[in-house]
VOSE-710926 format. One record per residue (C-alpha): residue number from 1; residue in three letters; y, z, x. Coordinates in pm, 1 decimal, m for minus. Last residue first. Example, Ala and Ser with C-alpha at 12.3 -4.5 7.8 and 13.67 -1.06 7.14 Angstrom:
<atoms>
> k:r:y:z:x
> 2:SER:m106.0:714.0:1367.0 $
> 1:ALA:m450.0:780.0:1230.0 $
</atoms>
This chain:
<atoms>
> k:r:y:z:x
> 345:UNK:10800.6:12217.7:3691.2 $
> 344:UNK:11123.3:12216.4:3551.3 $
> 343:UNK:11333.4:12359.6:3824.5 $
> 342:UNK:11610.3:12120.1:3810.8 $
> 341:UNK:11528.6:11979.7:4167.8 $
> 340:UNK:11146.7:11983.8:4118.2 $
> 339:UNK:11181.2:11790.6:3794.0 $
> 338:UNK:11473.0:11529.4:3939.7 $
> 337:UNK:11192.4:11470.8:4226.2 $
> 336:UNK:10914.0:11402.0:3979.2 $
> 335:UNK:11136.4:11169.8:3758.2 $
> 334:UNK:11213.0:10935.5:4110.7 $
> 333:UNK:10846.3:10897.4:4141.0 $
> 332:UNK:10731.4:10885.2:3809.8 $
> 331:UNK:11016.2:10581.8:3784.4 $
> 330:UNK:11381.7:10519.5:3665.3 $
> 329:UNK:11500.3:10830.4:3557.6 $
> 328:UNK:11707.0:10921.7:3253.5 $
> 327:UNK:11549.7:11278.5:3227.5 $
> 326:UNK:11443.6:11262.7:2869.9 $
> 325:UNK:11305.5:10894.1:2912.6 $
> 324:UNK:11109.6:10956.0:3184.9 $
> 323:UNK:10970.9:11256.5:3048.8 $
> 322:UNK:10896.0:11045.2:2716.8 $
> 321:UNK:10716.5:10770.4:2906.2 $
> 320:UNK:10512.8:10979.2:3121.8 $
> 319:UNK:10407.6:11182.9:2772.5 $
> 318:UNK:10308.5:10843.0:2639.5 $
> 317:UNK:10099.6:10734.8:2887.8 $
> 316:UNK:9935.8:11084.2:2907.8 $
> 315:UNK:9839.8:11034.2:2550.7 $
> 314:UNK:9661.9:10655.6:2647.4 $
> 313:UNK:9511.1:10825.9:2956.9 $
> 312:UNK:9321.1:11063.8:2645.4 $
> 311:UNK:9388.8:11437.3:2721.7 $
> 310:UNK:9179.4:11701.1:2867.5 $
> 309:UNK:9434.0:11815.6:3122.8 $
> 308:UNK:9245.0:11709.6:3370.2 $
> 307:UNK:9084.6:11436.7:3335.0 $
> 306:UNK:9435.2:11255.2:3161.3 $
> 305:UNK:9591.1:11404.9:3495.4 $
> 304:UNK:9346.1:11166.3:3680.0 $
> 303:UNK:9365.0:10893.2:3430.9 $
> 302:UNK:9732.0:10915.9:3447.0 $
> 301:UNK:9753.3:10911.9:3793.6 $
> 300:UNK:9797.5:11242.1:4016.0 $
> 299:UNK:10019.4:11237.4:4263.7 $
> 298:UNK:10080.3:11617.0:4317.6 $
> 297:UNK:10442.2:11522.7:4141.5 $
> 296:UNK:10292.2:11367.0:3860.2 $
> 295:UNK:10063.7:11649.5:3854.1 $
> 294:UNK:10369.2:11900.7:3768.8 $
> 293:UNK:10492.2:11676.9:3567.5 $
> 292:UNK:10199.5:11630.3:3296.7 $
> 291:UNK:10242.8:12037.6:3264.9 $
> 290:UNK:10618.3:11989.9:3235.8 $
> 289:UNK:10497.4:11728.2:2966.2 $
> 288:UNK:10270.4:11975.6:2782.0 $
> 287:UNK:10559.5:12260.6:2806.9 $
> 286:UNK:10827.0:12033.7:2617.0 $
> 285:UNK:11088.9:11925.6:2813.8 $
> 284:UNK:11446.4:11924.0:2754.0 $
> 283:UNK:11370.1:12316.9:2754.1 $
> 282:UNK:11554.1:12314.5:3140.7 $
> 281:UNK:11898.0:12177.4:3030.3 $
> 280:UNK:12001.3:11882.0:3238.4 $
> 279:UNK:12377.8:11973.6:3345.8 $
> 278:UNK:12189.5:12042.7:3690.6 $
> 277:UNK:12174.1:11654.7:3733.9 $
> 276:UNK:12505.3:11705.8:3928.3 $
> 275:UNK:12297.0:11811.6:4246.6 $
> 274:UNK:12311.5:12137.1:4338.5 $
> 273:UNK:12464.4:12230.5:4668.2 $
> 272:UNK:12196.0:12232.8:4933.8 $
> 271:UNK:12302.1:12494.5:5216.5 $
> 270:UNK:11982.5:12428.9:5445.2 $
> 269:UNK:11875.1:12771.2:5322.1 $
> 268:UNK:11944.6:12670.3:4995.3 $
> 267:UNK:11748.3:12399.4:4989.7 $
> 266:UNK:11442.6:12525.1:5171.5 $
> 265:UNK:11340.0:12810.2:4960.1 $
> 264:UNK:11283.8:12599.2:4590.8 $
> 263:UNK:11234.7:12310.3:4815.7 $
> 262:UNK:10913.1:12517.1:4932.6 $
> 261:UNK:10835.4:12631.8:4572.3 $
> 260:UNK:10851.2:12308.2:4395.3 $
> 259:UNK:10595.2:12141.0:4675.6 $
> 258:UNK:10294.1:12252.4:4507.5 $
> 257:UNK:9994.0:12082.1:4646.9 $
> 256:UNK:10156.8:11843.5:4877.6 $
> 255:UNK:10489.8:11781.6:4968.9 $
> 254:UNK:10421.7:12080.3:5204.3 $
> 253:UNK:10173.4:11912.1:5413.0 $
> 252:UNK:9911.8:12158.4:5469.4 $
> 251:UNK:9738.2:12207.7:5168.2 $
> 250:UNK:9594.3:12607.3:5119.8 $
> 249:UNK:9768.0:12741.4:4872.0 $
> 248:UNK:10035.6:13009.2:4804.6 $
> 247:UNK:10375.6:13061.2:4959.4 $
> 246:UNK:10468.0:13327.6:5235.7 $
> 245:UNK:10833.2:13326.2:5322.4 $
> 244:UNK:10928.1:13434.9:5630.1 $
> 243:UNK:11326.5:13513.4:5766.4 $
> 242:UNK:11388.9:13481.8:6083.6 $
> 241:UNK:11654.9:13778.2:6239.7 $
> 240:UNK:11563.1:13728.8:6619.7 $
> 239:UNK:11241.4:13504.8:6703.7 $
> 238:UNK:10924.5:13653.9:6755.3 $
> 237:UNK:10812.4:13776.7:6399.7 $
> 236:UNK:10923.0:13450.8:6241.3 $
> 235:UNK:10652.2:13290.2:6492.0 $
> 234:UNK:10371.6:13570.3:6432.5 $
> 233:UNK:10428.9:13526.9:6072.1 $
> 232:UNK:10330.4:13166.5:6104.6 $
> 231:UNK:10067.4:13194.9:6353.6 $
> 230:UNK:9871.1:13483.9:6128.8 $
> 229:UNK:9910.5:13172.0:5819.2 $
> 228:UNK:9668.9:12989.8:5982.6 $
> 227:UNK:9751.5:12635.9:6085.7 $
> 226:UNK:9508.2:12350.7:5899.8 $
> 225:UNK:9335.7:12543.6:5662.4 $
> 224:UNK:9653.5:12725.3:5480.8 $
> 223:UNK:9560.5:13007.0:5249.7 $
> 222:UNK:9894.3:13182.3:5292.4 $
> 221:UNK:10112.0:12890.3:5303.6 $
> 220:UNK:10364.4:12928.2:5529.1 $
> 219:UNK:10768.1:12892.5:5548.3 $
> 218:UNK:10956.6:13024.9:5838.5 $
> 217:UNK:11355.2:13024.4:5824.1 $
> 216:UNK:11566.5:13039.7:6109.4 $
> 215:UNK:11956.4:13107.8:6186.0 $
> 214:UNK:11988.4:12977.3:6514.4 $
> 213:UNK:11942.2:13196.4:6805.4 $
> 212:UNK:11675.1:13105.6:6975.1 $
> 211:UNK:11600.6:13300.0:7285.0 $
> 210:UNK:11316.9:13492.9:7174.1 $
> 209:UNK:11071.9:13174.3:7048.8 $
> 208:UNK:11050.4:13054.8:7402.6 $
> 207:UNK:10805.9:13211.9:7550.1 $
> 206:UNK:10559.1:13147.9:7273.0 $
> 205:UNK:10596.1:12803.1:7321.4 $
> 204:UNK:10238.2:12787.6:7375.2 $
> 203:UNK:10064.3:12428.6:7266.6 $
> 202:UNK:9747.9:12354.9:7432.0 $
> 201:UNK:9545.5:12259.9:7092.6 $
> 200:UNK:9806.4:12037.1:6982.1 $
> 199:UNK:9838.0:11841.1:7337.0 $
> 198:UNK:9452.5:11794.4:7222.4 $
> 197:UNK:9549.5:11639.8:6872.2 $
> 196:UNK:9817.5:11435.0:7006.4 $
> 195:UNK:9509.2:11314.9:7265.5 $
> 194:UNK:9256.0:11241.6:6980.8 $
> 193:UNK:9541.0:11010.8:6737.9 $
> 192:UNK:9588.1:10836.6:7092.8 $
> 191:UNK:9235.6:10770.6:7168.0 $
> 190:UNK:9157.4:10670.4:6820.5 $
> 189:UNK:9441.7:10405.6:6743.8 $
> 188:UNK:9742.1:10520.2:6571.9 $
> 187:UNK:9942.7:10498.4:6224.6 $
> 186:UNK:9716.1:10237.8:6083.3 $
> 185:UNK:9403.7:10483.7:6103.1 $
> 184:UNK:9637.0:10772.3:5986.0 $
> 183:UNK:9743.3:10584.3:5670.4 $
> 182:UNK:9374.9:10473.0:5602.3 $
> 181:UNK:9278.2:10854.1:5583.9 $
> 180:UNK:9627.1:10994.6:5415.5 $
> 179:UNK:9582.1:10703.7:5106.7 $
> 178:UNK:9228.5:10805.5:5080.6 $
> 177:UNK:9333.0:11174.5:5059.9 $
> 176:UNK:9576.0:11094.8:4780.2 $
> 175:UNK:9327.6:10885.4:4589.5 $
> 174:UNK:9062.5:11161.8:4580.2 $
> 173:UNK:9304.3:11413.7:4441.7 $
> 172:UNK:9412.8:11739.9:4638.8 $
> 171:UNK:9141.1:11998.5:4617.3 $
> 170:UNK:9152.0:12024.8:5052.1 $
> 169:UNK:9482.9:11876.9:5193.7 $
> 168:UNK:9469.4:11937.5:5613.8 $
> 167:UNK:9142.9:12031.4:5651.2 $
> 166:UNK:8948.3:11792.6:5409.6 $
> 165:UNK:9195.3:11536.8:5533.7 $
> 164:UNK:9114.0:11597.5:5915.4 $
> 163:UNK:8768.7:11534.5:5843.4 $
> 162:UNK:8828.9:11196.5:5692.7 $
> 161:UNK:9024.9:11124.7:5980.9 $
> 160:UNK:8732.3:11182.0:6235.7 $
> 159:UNK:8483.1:10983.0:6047.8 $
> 158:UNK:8699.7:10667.7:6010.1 $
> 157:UNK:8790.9:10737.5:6410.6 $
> 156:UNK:8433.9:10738.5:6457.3 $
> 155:UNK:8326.0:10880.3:6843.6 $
> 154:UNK:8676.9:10999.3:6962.6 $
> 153:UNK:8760.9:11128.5:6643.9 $
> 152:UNK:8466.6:11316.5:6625.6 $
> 151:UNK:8480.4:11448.6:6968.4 $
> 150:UNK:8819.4:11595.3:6922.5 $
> 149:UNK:8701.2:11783.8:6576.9 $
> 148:UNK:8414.4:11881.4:6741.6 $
> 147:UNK:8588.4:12057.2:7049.0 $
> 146:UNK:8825.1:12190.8:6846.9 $
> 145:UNK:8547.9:12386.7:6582.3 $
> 144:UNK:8356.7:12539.6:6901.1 $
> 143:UNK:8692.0:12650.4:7090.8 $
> 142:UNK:8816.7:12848.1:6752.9 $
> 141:UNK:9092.0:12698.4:6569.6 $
> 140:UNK:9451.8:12713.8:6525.4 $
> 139:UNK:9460.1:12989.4:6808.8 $
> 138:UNK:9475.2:12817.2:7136.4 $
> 137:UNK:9763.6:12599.7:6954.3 $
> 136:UNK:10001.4:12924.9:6989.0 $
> 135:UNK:10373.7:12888.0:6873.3 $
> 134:UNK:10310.7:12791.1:6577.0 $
> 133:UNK:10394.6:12590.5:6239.0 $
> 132:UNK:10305.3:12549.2:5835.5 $
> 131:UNK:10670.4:12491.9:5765.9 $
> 130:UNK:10949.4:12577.0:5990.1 $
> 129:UNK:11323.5:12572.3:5937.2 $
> 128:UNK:11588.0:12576.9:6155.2 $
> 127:UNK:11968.5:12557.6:6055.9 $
> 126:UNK:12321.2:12461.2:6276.1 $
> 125:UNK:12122.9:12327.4:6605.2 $
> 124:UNK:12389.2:12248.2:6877.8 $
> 123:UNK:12504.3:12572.8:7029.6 $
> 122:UNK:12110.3:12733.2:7094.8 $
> 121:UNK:12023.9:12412.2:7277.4 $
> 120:UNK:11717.7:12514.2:7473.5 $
> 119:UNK:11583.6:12730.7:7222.2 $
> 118:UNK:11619.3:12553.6:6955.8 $
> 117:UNK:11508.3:12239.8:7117.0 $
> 116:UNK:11176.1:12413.4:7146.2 $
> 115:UNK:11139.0:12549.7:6843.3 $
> 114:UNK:11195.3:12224.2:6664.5 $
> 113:UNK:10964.5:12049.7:6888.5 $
> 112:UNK:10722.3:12310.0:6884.2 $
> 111:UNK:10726.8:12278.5:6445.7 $
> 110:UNK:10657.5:11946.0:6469.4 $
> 109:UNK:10288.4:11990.2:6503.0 $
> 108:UNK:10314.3:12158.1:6156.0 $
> 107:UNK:10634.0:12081.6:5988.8 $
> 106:UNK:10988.1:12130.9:6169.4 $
> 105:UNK:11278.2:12123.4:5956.1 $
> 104:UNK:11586.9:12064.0:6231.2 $
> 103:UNK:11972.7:12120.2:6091.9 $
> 102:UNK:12209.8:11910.0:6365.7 $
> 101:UNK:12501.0:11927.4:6568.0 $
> 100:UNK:12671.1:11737.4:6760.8 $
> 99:UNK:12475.8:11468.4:6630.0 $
> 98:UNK:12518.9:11069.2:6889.8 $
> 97:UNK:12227.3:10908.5:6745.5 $
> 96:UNK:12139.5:10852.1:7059.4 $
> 95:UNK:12150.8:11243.5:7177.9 $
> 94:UNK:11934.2:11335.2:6863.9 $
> 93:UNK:11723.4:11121.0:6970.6 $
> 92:UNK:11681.0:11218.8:7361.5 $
> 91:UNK:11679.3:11572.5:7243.3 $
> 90:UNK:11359.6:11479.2:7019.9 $
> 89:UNK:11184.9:11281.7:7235.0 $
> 88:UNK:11251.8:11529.5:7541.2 $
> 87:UNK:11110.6:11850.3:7253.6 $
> 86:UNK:10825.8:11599.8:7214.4 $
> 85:UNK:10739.9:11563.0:7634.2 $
> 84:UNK:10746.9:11949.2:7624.3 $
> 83:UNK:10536.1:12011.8:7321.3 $
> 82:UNK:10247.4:11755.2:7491.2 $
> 81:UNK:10171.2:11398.4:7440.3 $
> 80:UNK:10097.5:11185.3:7760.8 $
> 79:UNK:10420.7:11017.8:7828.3 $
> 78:UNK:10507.2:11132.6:8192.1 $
> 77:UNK:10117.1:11051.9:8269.9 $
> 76:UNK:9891.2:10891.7:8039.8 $
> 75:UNK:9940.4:10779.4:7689.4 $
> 74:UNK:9981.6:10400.3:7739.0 $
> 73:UNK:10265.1:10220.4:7612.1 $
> 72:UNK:10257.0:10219.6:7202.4 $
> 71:UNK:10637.3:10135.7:7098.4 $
> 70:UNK:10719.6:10296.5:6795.3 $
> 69:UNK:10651.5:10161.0:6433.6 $
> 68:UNK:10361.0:10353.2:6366.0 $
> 67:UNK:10265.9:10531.8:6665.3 $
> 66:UNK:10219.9:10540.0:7050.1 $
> 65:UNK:10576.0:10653.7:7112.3 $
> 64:UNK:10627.9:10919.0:6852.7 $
> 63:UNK:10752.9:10772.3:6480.8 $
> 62:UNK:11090.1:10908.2:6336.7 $
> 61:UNK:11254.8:11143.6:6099.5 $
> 60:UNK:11634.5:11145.6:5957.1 $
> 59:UNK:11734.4:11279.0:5676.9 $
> 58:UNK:12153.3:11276.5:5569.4 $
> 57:UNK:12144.6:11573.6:5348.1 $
> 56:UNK:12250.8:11647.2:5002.4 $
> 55:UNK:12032.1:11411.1:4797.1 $
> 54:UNK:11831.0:11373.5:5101.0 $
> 53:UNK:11631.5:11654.2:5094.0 $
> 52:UNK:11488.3:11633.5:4750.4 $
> 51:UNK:11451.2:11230.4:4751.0 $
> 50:UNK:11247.7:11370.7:5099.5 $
> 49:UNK:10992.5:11506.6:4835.4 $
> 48:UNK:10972.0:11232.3:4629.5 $
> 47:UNK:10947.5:10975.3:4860.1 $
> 46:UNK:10630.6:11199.4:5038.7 $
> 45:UNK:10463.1:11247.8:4698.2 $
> 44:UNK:10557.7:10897.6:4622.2 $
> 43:UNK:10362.3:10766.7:4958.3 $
> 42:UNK:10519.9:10413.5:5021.3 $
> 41:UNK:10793.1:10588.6:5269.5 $
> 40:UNK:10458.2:10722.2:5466.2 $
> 39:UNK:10321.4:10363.7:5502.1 $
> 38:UNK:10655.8:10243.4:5634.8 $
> 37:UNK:10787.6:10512.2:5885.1 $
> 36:UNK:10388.3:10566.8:6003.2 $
> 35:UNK:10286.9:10896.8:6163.1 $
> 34:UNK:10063.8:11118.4:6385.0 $
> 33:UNK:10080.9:11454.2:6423.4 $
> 32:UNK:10428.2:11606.3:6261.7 $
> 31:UNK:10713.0:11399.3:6382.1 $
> 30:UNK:11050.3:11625.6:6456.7 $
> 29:UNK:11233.1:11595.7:6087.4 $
> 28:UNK:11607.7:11605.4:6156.1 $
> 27:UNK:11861.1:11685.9:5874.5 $
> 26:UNK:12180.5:11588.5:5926.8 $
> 25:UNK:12501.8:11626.0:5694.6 $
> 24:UNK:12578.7:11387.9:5417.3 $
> 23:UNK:12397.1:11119.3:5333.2 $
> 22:UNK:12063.9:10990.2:5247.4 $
> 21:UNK:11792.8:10795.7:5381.9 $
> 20:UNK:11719.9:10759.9:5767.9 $
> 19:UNK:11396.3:10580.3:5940.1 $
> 18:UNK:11345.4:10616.9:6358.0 $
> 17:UNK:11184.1:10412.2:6575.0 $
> 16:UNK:11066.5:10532.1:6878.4 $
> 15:UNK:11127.8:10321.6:7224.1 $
> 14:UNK:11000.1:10386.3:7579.9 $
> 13:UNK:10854.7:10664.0:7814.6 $
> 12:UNK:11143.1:10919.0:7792.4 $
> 11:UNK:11339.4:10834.5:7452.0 $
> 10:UNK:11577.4:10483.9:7391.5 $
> 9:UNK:11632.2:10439.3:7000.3 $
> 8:UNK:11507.3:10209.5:6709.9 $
> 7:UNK:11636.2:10160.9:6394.5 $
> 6:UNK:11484.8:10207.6:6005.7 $
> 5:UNK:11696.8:10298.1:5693.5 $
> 4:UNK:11518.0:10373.9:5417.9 $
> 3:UNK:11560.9:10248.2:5066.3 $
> 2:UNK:11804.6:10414.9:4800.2 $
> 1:UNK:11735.9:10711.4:4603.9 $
</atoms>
C-alpha cells in the first residue's frame, strides 16, 4: 500500500486537512471523535485495516477543524461541534474534492455525519455504511456517567483519555491503548476533545434517518461499551430496507478486536472485487501461524502473542517470519491485511 496522501480544503469555519490512499471509486470516512491524519496512519491496526479498503476504493478521511492537522480556530459559535456543523464539513468536502457521488462508512461519532448527508443528498451517496453509530446521543450513557466523563476531561486531560480507552477498547493490549491515549492528547487540546464529546451527547438525527434512501448497511458489536448496540438496531430499524449485522465484542473501533468479520461484511457491500491475491490457497498456513495472525492483526508484539499463546518470543519470531514469507508480504502490517483479505484469520 502506498503512503497517504494529505491536502487541505475550504469547510465552514476554516481549513481541514484531509489524507487519501488508494484508487478507484470513493470511499469517505466522516471523522469519528477526535483525530490525527499522521499519528493514526502510524497505527498498523489502523494501516492495515484501511490497506483493506483501499485496495479497491479510493479512501478518503480527514481531521475536524480543531484537530490534528486542521486548523484549530476557536470552538465557539458557527464552529462549535455539533452533527449539523459535521454534516456542513462533510458536504463542503466532498464538494472540494469535486465527487458526484460518493460511498460514506460512518464509525461512531461519524456515523451523524454520514446519516445526515444521506439524507439531505439522497442522489449523490452510492453506499452507506455504519459501524458502532446512532441517532440518539441522550442514550449512549446515562446523565450521571456523561457528566463525569466531561468533567474528567476537563479537569486531567491524561485522566480523561485513559478513561475513554477503557470504554472505547477494553482487553485490547496495553501498548495499543497507550498508543490511543497519547494519540488523542496530540490530536486535540482538553477543551476541544470535552466539547466534541458534549455535541456527542446532544446528537438526534433521529428525524432524519426515514428519508434516506441509499442502500445502507449497519454494523454493531453486540457487547459494545462505547455506543450500545439498542442504538444500532434502532438506526437500521429507522431507515428504509438497512440491513444490520450484529458482530461480537465489545471494542469500539472496528479495526480493533476482530476486524476480519467487519471487512468480511463491508467489502462486498461496498462492491469490493477480490483482490488478485485470492490465488493464495487458504491451508498455506498452518493453524499455529493463523493463530500468530490473528494477534498480529490485534497488534500484538511478539512478546505479547509469545504470552499468550504460551510460546517462547524467539518461536513467535520464527512463525512471523514464515507467514511473511508464505504470503510474499513485506511487513506484519502489510501480511495482516493480505490475511484478513484472503480469509485466513
Amino acid at each position: 500500500m502506498t503512503d497517504q496522501r494529505i491536502g487541505f480544503v475550504a469547510v465552514p469555519g476554516g481549513r481541514i486537512a484531509y489524507a487519501e490512499v488508494g484508487s478507484g471509486p470513493p470511499l469517505v470516512l466522516p471523522t469519528p471523535w477526535i483525530s490525527h491524519l499522521e499519528l493514526d496512519w502510524e497505527s498498523p491496526e489502523y494501516r492495515t485495516f484501511l490497506g483493506a479498503l483501499a485496495r479497491t476504493h479510493r479512501v478518503v478521511r480527514y481531521d475536524r477543524l480543531g484537530c490534528g492537522l486542521s486548523d484549530r480556530p476557536e470552538l465557539v459559535g458557527a464552529v462549535a461541534p455539533s452533527v449539523a456543523h459535521d454534516t456542513a464539513v462533510l458536504s463542503a468536502l466532498i464538494d472540494g474534492l469535486g465527487l458526484e457521488t460518493t460511498a460514506l462508512f460512518g464509525f461512531s461519532i461519524g456515523a451523524g455525519a454520514a446519516l445526515g448527508y444521506a439524507a439531505a443528498h439522497p442522489g449523490r451517496v452510492s453506499r452507506l455504511a455504519v459501524f458502532g453509530g446512532y441517532a440518539e446521543g441522550a442514550r449512549t450513557a446515562p446523565d450521571a456517567l456523561r457528566e463525569a466523563i466531561l468533567a474528567t476531561i476537563r479537569a486531567h486531560w491524561g485522566a480523561g483519555s485513559r478513561v475513554l480507552a477503557d470504554v472505547w477498547m477494553p482487553g485490547e493490549p496495553a501498548s495499543v491503548r497507550e498508543d490511543f491515549v497519547r494519540l488523542q492528547r496530540s490530536a486535540a487540546d482538553a477543551e476541544t476533545a470535552a466539547a466534541v464529546l458534549a455535541a456527542v451527547y446532544d446528537v438526534d438525527i433521529r428525524g432524519v434517518l426515514g428519508s434516506i434512501e441509499a442502500p445502507t448497511l449497519v454494523l454493531h458489536r453486540r457487547d459494545d461499551r462505547a455506543i450500545p448496540f439498542a442504538l444500532g438496531r434502532e438506526v437500521a430499524a429507522g431507515i428504509a430496507g438497512a440491513r444490520l449485522v450484529p458482530l461480537d465484542g465489545n471494542v469500539h473501533p472496528p479495526w480493533l478486536g476482530d476486524p476480519a468479520p467487519v471487512l468480511d461484511a463491508l467489502l462486498p457491500f461496498l462492491g469490493a472485487d477480490a483482490p488478485p491475491e485470492a490465488a493464495v490457497e487458504t491451508g498455506v498456513l498452518t493453524e499455529r501461524e493463523r493463530e500468530v495472525l490473528r494477534l498480529v492483526a490485534r497488534g500484538f508484539n511478539d512478546a505479547e502473542i509469545a504470552s499468550e499463546l504460551v510460546l517462547s518470543a524467539h518461536t513467535v519470531h520464527r512463525h512471523v517470519a514464515n507467514i511473511r514469507r508464505k504470503l510474499d508480504q513485506p511487513s506484519r502490517a502489510a501480511a495482516a491485511a493480505t490475511g484478513i483479505r484472503l480469509g485466513l484469520i
